[in-house]
DSSP file (Angstrom, degrees, kcal/mol; ACC not computed):
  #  RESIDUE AA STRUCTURE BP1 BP2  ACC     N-H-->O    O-->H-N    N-H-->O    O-->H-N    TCO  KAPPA ALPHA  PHI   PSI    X-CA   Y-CA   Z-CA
    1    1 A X              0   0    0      0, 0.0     2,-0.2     0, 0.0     0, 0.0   0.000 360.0 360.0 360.0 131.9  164.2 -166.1    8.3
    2    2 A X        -     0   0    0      0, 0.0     2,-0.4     0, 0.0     0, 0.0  -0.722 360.0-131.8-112.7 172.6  165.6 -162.3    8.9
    3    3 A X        -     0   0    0     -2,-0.2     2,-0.4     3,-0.0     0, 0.0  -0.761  28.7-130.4-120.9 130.2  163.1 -159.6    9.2
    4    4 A X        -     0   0    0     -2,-0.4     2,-0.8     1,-0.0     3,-0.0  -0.740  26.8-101.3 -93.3 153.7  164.5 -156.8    6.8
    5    5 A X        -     0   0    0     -2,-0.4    -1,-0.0     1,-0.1     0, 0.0  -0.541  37.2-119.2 -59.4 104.0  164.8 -153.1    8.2
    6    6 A X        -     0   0    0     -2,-0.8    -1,-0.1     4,-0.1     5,-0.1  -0.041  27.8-131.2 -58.8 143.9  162.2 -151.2    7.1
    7    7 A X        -     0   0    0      1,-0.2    -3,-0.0     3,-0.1     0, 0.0  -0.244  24.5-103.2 -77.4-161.5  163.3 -148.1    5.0
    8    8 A X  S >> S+     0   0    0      2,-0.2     4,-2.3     1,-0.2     3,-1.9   0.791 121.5  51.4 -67.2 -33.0  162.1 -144.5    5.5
    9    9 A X  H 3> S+     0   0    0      1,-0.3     4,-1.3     2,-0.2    -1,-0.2   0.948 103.2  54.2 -67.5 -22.9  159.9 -144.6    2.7
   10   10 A X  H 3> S+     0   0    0      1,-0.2     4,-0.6     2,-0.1    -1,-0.3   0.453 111.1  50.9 -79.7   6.5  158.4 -147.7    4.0
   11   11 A X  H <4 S+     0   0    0     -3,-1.9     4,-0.3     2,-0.2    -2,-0.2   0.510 115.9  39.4-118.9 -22.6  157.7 -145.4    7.9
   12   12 A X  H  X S+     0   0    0     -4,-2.3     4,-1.0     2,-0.1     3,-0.3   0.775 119.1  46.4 -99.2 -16.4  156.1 -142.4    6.3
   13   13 A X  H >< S+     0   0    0     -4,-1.3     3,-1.8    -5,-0.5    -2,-0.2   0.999 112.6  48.9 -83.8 -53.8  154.2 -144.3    3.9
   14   14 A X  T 3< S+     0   0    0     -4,-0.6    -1,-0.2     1,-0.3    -2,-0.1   0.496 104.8  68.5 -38.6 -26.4  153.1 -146.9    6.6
   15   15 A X  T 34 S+     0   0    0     -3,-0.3     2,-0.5    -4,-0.3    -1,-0.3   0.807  86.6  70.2 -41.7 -74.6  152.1 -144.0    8.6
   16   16 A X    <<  -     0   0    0     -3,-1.8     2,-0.5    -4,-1.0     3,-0.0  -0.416  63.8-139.0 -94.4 160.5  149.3 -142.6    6.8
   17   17 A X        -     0   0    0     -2,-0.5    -1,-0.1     1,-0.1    -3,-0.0  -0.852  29.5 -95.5-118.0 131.3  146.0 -143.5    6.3
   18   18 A X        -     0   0    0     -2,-0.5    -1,-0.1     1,-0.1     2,-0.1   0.252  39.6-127.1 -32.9 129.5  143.9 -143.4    3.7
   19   19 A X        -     0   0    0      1,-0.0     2,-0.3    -3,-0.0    -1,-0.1  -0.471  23.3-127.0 -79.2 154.7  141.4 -140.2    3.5
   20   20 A X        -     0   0    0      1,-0.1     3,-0.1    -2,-0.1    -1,-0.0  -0.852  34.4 -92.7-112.3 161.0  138.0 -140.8    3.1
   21   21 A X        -     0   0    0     -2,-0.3     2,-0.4     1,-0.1    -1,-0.1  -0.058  45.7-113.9 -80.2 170.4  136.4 -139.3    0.6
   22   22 A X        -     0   0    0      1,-0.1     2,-0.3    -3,-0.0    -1,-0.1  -0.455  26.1-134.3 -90.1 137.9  134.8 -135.8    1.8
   23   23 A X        -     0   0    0     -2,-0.4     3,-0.1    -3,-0.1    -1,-0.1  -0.660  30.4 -98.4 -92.3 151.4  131.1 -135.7    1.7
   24   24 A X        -     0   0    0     -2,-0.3     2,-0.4     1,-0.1    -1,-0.1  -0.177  46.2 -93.5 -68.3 178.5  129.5 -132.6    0.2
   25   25 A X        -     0   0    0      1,-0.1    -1,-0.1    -3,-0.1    -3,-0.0  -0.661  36.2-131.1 -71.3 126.6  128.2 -129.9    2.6
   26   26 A X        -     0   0    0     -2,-0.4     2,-1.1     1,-0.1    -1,-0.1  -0.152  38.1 -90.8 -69.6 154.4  124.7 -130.3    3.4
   27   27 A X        -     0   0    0      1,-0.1    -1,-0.1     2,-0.0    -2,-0.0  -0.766  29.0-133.6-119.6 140.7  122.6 -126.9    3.0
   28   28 A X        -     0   0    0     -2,-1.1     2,-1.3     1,-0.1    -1,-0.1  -0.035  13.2-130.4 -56.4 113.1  122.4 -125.0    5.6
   29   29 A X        -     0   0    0      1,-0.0    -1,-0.1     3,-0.0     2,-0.1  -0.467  29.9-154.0 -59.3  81.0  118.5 -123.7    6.2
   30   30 A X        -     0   0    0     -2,-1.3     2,-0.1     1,-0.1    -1,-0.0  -0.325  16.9-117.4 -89.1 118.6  119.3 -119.9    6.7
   31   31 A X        +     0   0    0     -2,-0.1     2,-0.3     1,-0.0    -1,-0.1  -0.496  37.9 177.8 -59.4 124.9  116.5 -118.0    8.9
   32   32 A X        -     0   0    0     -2,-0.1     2,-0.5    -3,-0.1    -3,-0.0  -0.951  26.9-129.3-131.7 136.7  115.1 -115.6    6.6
   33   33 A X        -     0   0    0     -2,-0.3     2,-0.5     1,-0.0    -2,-0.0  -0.744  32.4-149.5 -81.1 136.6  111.8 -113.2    8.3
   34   34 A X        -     0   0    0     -2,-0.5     3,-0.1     1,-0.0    -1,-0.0  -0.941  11.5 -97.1-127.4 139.5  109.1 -113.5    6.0
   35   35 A X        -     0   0    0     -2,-0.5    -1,-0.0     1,-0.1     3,-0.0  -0.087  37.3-102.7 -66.1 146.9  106.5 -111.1    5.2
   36   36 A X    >   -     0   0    0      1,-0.1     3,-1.2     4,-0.1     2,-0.7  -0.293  48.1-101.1 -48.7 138.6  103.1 -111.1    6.6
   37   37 A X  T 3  S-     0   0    0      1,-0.3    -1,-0.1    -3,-0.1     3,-0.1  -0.501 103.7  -7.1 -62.1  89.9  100.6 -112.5    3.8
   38   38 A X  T 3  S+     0   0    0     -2,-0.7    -1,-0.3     1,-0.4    -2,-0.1   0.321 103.9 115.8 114.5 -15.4   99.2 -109.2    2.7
   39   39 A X    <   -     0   0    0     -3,-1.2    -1,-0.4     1,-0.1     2,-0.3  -0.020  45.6-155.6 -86.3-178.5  100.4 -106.9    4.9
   40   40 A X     >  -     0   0    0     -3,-0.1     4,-1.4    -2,-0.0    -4,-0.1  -0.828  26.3-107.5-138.3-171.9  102.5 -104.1    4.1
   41   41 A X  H  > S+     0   0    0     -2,-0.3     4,-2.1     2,-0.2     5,-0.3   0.721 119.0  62.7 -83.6 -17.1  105.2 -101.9    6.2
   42   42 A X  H >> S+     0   0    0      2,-0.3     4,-4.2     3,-0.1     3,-0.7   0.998 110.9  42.7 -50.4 -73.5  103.3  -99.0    6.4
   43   43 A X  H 3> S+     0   0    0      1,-0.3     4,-1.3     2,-0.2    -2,-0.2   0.775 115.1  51.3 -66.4 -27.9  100.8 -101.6    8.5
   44   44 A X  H 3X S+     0   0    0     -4,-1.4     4,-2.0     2,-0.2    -2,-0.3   0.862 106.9  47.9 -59.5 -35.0  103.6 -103.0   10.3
   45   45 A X  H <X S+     0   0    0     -4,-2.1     4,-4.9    -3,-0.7    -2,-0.2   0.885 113.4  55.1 -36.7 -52.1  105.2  -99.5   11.6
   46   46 A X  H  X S+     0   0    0     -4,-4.2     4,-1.4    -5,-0.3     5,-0.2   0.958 106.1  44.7 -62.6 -44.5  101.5  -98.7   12.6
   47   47 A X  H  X S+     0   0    0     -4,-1.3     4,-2.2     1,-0.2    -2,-0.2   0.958 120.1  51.1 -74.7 -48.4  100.9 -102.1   15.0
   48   48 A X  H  X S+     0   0    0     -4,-2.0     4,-2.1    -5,-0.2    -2,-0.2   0.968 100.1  51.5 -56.7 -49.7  104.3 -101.0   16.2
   49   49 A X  H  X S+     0   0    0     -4,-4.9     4,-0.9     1,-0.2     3,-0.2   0.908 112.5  55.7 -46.1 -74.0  103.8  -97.4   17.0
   50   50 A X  H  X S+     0   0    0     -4,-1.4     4,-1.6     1,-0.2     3,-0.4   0.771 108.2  47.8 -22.1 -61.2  100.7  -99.0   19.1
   51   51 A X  H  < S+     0   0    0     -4,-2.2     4,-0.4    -5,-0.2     3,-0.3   0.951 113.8  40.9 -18.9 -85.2  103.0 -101.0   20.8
   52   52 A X  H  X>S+     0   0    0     -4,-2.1     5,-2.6     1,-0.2     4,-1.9   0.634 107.9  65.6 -61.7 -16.7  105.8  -98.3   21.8
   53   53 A X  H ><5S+     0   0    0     -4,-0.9     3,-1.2    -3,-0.4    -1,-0.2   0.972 104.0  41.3 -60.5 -72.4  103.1  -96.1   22.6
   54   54 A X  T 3<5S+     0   0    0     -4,-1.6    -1,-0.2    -3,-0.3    -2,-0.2   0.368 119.6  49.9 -30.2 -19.2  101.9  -98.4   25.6
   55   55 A X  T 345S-     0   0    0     -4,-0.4    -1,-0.2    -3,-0.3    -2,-0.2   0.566 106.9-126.6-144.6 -63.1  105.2  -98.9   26.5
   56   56 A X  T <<5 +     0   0    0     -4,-1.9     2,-0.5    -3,-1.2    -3,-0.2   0.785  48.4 156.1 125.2 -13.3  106.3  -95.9   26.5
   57   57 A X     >< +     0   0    0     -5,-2.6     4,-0.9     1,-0.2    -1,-0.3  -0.806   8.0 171.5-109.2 100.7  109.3  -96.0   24.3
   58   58 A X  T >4 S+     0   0    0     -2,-0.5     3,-0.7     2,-0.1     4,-0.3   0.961  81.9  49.3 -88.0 -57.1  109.8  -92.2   22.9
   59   59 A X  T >> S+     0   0    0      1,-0.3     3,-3.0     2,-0.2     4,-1.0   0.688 113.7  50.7 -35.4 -91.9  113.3  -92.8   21.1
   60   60 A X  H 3> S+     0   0    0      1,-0.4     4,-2.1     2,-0.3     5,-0.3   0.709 114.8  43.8 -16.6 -66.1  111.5  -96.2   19.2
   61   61 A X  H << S+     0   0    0     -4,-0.9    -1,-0.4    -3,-0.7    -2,-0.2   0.342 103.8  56.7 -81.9  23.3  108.7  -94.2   18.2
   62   62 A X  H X> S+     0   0    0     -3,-3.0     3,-2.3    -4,-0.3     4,-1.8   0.614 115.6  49.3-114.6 -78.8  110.5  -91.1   17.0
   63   63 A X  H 3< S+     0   0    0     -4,-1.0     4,-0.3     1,-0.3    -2,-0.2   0.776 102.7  51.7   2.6 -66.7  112.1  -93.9   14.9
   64   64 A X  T >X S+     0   0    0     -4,-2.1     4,-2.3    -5,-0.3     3,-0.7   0.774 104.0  68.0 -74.7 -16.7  109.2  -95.6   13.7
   65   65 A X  H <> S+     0   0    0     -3,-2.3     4,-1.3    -5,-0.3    -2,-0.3   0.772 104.8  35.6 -81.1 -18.0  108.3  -92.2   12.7
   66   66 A X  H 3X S+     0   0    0     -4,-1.8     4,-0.5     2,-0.2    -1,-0.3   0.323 107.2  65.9-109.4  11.1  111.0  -91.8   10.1
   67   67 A X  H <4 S+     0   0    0     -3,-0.7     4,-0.4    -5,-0.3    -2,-0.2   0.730 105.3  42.5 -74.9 -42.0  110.7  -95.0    9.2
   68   68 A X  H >< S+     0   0    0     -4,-2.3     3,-2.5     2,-0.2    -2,-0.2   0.959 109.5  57.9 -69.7 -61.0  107.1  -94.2    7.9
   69   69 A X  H 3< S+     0   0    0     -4,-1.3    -1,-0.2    -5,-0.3    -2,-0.2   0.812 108.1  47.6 -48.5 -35.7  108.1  -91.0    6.3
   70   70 A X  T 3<        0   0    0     -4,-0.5    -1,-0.3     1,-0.1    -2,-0.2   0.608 360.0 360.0 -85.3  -9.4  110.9  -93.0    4.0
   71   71 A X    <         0   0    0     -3,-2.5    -3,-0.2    -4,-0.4    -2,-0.2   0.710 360.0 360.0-154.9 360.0  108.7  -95.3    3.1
């Protein structure tokens, strides 16, 4: 019984292995901030200014302060 040579097609094919198939991509839960139930921004700017005020923080409230005037 002889053993035959294998050819080159028979060494690259022998080679690879079958892919499995690709599972889809799950999705991804993306952090979104969600607004307070009721609130607006007006009343969030204002519980901040309280904040930076204690604090301390003039740049931050010179901030919040044109934050209220635009909107």
């Amino acid at each position: 019984m002889t053993i035959s040579k294998p050819t080159i097609y028979n060494i690259k094919s022998a080679g690879k292995a079958k892919k499995k198939p690709k599972a889809k991509p799950k999705a991804k839960a993306k952090a979104k901030p969600k607004a307070a139930k009721g609130g607006s921004t007006q009343d969030a700017v204002k519980a901040l200014k309280g904040v930076v005020d204690q604090q301390g923080m003039e740049k931050t409230r010179e901030l919040l302060d044109i934050m209220e005037a635009l909107g």
